[in-house]
C-alpha positions in Angstrom: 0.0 0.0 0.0 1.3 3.4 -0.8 1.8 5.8 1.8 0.0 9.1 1.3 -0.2 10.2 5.6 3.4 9.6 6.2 4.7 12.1 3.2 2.1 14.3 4.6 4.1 17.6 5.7 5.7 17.4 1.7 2.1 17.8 0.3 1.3 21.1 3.0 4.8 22.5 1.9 4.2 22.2 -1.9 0.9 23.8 -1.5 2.4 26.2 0.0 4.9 26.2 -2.7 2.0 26.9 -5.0 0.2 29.3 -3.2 2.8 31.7 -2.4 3.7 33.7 -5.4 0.0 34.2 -5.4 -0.3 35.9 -2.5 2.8 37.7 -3.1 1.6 38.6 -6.4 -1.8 39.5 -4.6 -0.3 41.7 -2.2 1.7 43.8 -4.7 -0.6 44.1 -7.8 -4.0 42.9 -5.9 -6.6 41.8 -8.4 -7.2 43.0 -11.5 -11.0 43.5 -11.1 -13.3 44.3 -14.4 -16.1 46.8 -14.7 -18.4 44.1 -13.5 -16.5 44.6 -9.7 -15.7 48.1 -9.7 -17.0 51.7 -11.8 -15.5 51.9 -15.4 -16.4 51.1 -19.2 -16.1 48.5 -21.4 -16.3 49.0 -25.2 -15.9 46.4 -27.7 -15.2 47.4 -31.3 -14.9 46.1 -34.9 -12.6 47.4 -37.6 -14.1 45.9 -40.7 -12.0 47.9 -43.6 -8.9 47.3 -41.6 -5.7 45.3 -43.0 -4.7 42.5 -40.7 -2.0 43.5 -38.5 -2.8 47.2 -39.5 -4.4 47.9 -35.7 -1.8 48.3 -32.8 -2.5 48.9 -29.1 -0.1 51.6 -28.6 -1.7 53.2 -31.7 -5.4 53.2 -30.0 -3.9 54.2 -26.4 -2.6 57.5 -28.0 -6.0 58.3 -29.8 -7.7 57.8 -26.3 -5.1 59.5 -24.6 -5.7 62.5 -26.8 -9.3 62.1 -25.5 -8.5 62.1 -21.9 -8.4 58.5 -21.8 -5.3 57.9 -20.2 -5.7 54.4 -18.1 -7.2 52.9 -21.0 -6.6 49.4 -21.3 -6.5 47.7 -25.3 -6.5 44.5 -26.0 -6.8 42.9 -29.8 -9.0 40.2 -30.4 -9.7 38.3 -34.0 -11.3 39.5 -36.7 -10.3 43.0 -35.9 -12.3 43.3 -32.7 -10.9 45.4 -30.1 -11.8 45.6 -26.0 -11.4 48.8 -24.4 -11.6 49.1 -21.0 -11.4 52.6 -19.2 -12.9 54.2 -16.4 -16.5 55.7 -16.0 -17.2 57.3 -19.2 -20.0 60.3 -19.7 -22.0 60.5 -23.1 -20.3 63.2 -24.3 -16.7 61.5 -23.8 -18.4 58.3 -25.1 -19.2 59.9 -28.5 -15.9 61.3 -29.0 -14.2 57.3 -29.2 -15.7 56.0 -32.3 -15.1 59.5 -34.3 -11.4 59.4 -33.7 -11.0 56.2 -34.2 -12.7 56.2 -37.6 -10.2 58.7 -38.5 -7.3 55.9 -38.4 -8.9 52.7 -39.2 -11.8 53.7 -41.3 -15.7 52.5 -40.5 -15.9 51.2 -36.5 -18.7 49.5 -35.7 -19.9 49.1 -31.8 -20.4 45.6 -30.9 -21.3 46.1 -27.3 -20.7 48.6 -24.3 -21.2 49.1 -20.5 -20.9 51.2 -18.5 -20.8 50.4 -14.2 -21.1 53.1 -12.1 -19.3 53.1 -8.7 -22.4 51.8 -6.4 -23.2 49.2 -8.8 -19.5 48.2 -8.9 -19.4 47.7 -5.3 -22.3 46.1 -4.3 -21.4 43.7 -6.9 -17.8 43.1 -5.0 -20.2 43.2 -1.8 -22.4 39.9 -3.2 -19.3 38.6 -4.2 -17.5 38.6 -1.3 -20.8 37.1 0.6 -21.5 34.3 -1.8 -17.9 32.8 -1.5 -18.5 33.7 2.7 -21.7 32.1 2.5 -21.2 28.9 0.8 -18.0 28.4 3.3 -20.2 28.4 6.3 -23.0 26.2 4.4 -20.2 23.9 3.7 -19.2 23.7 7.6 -22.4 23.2 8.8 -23.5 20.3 6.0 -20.0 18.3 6.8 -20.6 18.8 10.3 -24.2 17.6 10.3 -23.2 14.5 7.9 -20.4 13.5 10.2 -22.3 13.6 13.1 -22.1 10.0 14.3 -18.5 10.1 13.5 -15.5 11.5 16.3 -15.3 15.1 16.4 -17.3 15.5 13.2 -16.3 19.5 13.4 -13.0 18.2 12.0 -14.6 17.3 9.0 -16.1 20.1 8.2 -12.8 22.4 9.3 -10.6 20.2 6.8 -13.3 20.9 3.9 -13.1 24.2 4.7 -9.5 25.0 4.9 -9.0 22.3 1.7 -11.5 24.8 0.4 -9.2 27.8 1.1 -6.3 26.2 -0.6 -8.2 26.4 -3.9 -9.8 29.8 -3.2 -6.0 30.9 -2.7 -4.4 29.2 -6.0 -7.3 30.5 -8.1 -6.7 34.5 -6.7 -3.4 34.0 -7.4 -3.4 32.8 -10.5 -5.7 35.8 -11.2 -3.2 38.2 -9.6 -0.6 36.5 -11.6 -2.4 36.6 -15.2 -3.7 39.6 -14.4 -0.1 41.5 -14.4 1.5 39.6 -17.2 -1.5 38.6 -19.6 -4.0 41.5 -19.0 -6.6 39.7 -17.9 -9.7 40.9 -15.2 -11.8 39.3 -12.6 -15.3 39.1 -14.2 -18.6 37.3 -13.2 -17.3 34.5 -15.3 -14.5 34.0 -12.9 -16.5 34.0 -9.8 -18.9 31.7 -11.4 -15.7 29.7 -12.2 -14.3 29.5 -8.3 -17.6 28.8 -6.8 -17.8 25.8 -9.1 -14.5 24.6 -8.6 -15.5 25.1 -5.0 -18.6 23.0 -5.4 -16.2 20.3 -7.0 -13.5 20.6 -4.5 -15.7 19.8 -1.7 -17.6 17.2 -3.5 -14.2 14.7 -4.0 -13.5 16.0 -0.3 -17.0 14.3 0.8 -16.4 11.4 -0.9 -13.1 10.9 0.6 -14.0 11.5 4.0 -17.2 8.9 3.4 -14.6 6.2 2.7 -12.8 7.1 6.1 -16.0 6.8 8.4 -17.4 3.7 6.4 -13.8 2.1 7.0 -13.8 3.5 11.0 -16.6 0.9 11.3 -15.0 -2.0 10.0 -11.6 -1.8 11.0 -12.2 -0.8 14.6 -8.8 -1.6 15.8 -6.9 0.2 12.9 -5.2 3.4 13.7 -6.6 6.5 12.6 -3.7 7.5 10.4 -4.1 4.0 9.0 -7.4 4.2 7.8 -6.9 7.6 6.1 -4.1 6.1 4.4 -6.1 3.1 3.5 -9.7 5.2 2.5 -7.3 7.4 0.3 -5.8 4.3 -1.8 -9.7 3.4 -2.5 -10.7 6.3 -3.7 -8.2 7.2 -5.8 -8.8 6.0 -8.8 -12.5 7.0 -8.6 -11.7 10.6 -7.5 -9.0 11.5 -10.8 -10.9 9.6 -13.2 -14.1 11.9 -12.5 -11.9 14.9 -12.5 -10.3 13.7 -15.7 -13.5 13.3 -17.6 -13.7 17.1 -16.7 -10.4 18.1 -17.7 -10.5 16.6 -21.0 -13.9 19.0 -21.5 -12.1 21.8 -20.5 -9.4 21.0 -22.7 -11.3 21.0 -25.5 -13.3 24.3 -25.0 -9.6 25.9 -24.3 -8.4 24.6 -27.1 -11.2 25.3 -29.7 -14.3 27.4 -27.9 -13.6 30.8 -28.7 -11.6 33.3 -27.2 -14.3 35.1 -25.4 -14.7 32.0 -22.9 -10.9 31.1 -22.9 -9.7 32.6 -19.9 -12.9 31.3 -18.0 -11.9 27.4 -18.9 -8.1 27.7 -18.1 -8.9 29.4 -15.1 -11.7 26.6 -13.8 -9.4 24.3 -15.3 -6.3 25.3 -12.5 -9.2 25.3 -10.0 -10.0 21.9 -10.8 -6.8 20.2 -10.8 -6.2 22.2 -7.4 -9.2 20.6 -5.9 -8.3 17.7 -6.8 -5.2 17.6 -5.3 -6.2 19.5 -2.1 -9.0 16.5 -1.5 -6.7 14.4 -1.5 -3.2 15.7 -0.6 -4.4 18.0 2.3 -8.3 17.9 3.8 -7.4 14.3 4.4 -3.9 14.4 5.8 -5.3 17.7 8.3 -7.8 15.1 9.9 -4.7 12.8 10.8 -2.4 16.1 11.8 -5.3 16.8 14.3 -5.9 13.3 15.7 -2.1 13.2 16.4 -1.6 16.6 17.7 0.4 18.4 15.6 -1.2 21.2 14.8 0.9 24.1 15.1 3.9 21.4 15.2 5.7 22.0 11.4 7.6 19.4 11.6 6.1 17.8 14.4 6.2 13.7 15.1 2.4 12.4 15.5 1.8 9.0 17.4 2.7 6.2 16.2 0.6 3.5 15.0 0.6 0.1 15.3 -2.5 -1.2 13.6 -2.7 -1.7 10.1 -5.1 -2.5 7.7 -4.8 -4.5 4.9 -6.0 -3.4 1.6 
């Protein structure tokens, strides 16, 4: 049998390997939220009589610029469709954009714009902020409940939680990180994407700690470490072959869905391999750090334990 609780402490320190230029990143740049999260515009253009690679960035910033426009952000697109993002625009400022734009690039047609004001903006960031808030206490209080007949069945729902955090974490950071190198923003679709890798997350976590109280009532004289170990082995296999199935989707609608959904797939598809891992690699393993003792202990020795089970 392999052993997954012994090698325990390396799983915690490569999370934390993986989480910390995150939070670093986080700290420094914070999040780069859209208009969806905070006051500001969003147009979205089309050059139709313009030559491919005849459209540059720096060329659009300096037309906006001349406008007043200086934070504008551009980024190209195919087919000669470029975002704009900038911050809360009046009508009069609005009108000027596609005027002086036609000047360079010829006929500019508006495929879509918004506009969030600064009340919307942050009542949006308010729901947001409750939504992930709420669905961590829901969380505690259904693993809790579940685990009721089990030994300190708060443990359960703590380890979910906290297994929980790890992904929240990767998936800010990551969105810290793209954010200052790639230019991309925190929109609905990314919130949508963490609470689902959330929801997924916590569902391999249930079915992990299932396997641990089902094998508590059959090996009674096993140690506790050794039936984590064990319950881990079994489900396994089940837990990355229904994340794979997943993956591969995701793949695919990276690969070949469009661009306008792309950085919504890659960015579940980090979440989902980080769930995955956390279920397994560290919601588990804090159950046995806290039947030994060692919380707070880094490199602390649990008990030992002298009951096996066989697999």
């Amino acid at each position: 049998m392999i052993d997954f609780v012994g090698k325990r402490y390396w799983y915690f320190a490569f999370s934390l390997l993986i989480i910390l230029p995150g939070v670093i990143g986080l700290a420094f740049w914070g999040l780069p939220l859209s208009i969806d999260f905070q006051s500001g515009a969003r147009i979205e253009l089309q050059f139709p009589d313009a030559q491919p690679n005849q459209i540059q960035t720096t060329d659009i910033k300096e037309s906006l610029a001349s406008l007043g426009l200086d934070d504008s952000i551009v980024q190209l697109a195919p087919d000669n469709i470029v975002i704009i993002r900038s911050a809360h625009l009046d009508d009069g400022t609005r009108n000027l954009v596609v005027p002086k734009l036609e000047e360079a690039y010829g006929t500019v047609v508006v495929r879509s714009f918004d506009n969030v004001g600064p009340a919307v903006g942050a009542e949006v960031a308010r729901n947001a902020a409750f939504a992930v808030a709420a669905a961590a206490v829901g969380i505690l209080a259904y693993m809790t409940y579940a685990f009721w007949g089990v030994p300190h069945a708060i443990r359960y729902g703590v380890a979910a939680i906290v297994a929980m955090l790890h992904d929240v974490l990767v998936m800010i950071g990551v969105a810290s990180i793209f954010g200052k190198f790639l230019g991309w923003e925190v929109d609905a679709l990314y919130l949508t994407a963490l609470l689902t890798v959330i929801g997924f997350s916590v569902h391999d976590t249930i079915v992990v700690f299932d396997r641990i109280r089902e094998n508590q009532r059959v090996h009674r004289r096993a140690g506790f470490e050794a039936i984590v170990n064990h319950s881990i082995v079994q489900t396994l296999d089940r837990s990355i072959n229904t994340q794979l199935t997943v993956v591969f989707t995701l793949l695919a609608l990276a690969l070949f869905g469009g661009v306008t959904i792309r950085h919504f797939v890659i960015l579940m598809l980090i979440g989902l391999v980080s769930g995955t891992y956390s279920s397994i690699f560290n919601a588990a393993q804090l159950l046995v750090v806290w039947e030994n003792g060692e919380i707070g202990k880094l490199f602390g020795r649990g008990k030992e334990t002298t009951a096996t089970v066989n697999s």
